[in-house]
C-alpha positions in Angstrom: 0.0 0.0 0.0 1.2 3.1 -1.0 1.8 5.8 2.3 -0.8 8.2 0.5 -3.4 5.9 0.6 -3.0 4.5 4.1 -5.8 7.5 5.0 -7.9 6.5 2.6 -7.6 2.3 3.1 -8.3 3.5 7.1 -11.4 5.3 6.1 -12.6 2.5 4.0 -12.0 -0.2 6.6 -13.9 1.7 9.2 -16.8 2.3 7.0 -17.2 -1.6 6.3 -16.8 -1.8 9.9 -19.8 0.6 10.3 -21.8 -0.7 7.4 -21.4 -4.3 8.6 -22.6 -3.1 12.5 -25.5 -1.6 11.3 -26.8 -4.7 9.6 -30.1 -4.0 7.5 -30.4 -0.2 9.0 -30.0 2.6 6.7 -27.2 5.3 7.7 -28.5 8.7 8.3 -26.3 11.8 8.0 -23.2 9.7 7.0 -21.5 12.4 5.0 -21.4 14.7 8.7 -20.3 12.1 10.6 -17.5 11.3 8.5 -16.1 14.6 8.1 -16.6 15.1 11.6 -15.0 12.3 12.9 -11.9 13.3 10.0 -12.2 17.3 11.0 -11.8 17.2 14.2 -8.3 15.0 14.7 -7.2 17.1 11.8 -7.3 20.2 13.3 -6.0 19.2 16.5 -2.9 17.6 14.7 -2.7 20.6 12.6 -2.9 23.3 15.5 -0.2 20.7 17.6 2.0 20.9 14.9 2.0 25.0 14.5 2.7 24.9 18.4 -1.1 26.5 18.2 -0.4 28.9 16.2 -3.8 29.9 13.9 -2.2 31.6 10.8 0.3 28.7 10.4 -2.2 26.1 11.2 -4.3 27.3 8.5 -1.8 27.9 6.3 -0.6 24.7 6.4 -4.6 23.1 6.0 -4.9 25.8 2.9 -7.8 27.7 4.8 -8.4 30.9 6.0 -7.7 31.8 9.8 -11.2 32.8 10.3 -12.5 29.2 8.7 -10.2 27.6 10.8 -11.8 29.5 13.5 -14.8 28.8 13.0 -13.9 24.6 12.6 -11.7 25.1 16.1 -14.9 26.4 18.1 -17.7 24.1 16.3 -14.9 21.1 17.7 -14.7 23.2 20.7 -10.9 23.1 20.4 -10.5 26.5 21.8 
C-alpha cells in the first residue's frame, strides 16, 4: 500500500466496519459524521504541529484563519 493511501484504506476499513454493524439499517447523516470524525483529529494535529499557532495552522490546512476558527470552536478546540 502506497503511504498516501494508508488514510484513505483507514477510512474504507472503518466504514465496512460501520456498514457491517448496522446490519439491514440505513445510515442517516453519514457524510457529517464522516467529516466530523476526520475534521476534528485534523485540526488538532494541525494546531499541535503550529505549536497553536492559527495563521500557520491554516496555512498549512490551505484555509483561511477565520475558517479555521470557526472549525476550532464548532470542535470546541478553543
Amino acid at each position: 500500500m502506497k503511504k498516501n493511501n494508508i488514510l484513505d484504506e483507514a477510512v474504507r476499513l472503518s466504514l465496512d466496519s460501520y456498514f457491517a454493524d448496522l446490519g439491514d439499517t440505513e445510515p442517516n447523516d453519514l457524510y457529517d459524521m464522516v467529516v466530523g470524525c476526520v475534521e476534528r483529529p485534523l485540526l488538532a494535529v494541525a494546531m499541535q504541529r503550529a505549536n497553536n499557532n492559527q495563521s500557520r495552522a491554516a496555512l498549512m490546512l490551505g484555509v483561511t484563519r477565520n475558517t479555521l476558527r470557526k472549525k476550532l470552536l464548532a470542535h470546541k478546540l478553543i
